[in-house]
N, C-alpha and C positions, 0 to 999 in steps of 0.2 A: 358244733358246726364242723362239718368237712372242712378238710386240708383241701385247696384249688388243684394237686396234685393227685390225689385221691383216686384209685382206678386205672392210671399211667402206668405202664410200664417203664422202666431206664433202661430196659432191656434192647434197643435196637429195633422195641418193634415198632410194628407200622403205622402207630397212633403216636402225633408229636407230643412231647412234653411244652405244655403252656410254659411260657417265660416271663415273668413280672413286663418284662419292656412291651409283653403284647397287652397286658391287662393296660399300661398308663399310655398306649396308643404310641408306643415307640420313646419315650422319655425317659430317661434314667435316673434325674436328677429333679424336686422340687423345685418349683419357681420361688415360690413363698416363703422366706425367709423368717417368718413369725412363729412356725409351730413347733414345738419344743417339747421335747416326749412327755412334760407334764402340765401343757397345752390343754384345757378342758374343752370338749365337743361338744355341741347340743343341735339339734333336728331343728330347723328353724320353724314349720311346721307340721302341723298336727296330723298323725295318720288318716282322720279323715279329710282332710284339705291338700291330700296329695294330688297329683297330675294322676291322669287317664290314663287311657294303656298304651297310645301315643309316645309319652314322656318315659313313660315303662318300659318300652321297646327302645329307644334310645338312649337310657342309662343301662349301663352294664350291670349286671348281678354282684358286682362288687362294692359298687357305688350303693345300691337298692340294702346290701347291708349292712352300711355305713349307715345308713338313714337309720334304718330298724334299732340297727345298737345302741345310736344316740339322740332315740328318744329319750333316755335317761341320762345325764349327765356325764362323761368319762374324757380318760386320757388318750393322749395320742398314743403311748404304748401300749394299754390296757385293749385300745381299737387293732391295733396290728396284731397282735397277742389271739384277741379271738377270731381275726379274719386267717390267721396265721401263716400274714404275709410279709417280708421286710418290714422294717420301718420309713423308708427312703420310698415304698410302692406305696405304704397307705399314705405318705404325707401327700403325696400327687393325687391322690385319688381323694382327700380329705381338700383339698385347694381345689378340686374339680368343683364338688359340692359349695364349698364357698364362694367360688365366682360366680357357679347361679345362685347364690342366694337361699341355700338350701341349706345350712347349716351358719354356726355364730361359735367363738370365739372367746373364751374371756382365759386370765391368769387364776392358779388355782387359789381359792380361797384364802388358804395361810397367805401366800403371798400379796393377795390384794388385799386385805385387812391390815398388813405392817406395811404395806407401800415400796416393800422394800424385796430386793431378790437375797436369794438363800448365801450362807457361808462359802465362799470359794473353795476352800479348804476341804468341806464339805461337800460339794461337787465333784472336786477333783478326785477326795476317798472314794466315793459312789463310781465313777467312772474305772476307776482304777479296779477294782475292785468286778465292773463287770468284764474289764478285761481280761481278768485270772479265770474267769469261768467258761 
């Protein structure tokens, strides 16, 4: 999949560089406080029970491959990663989808099986760790 930048110059020239705050309609910050980069996605439905070309023409091409990617199963990160947009742009644009109804939610499997969230400690190394890179 293209980079949303793909084709721009940063050169000064006369075609503007897209800015994430155009893609999430001027918003810089998630409303939705639930999605957590290993937050699982899923297409609520099925590619042929999507909307017309109506509903097509009024989601954005970013949204349209939100849908596409999670018809299978994935993470919040793994979704930013291939759209390869922020994390902070896909969670807005992944809350889009979920306030119509167009996508569902669950905690990733290890975690709902033990009921329980991961080691702190463990979080913290992880975090740490993507700050050194």
């Amino acid at each position: 999949m293209r980079h949303w930048t793909e084709g721009f110059a940063d050169d000064g020239a006369d075609e503007p560089l897209v800015r994430p705050y155009t893609i999430t309609g001027g918003r810089t910050a998630p409303e939705r406080h639930d999605l957590a980069l290993i937050t699982v996605v899923t297409t609520v439905a099925a590619p042929d029970e999507e909307a017309g070309p109506a509903h097509r023409r009024s989601t954005q091409p970013e949204h349209r491959s939100i849908l596409a990617l999670c018809r299978r199963p994935l993470a919040v990160a793994e979704i930013a990663s291939a759209l390869n947009l922020p994390v902070s742009v896909t969670k807005i644009l992944i809350g889009d989808l979920i306030d119509a109804g167009r996508l569902r939610t669950r905690a990733p499997l290890a975690f709902a099986q033990r009921g329980a969230l991961p080691d702190i400690a463990i979080l913290k190394a992880v975090r740490d760790g993507l700050r050194e890179l």
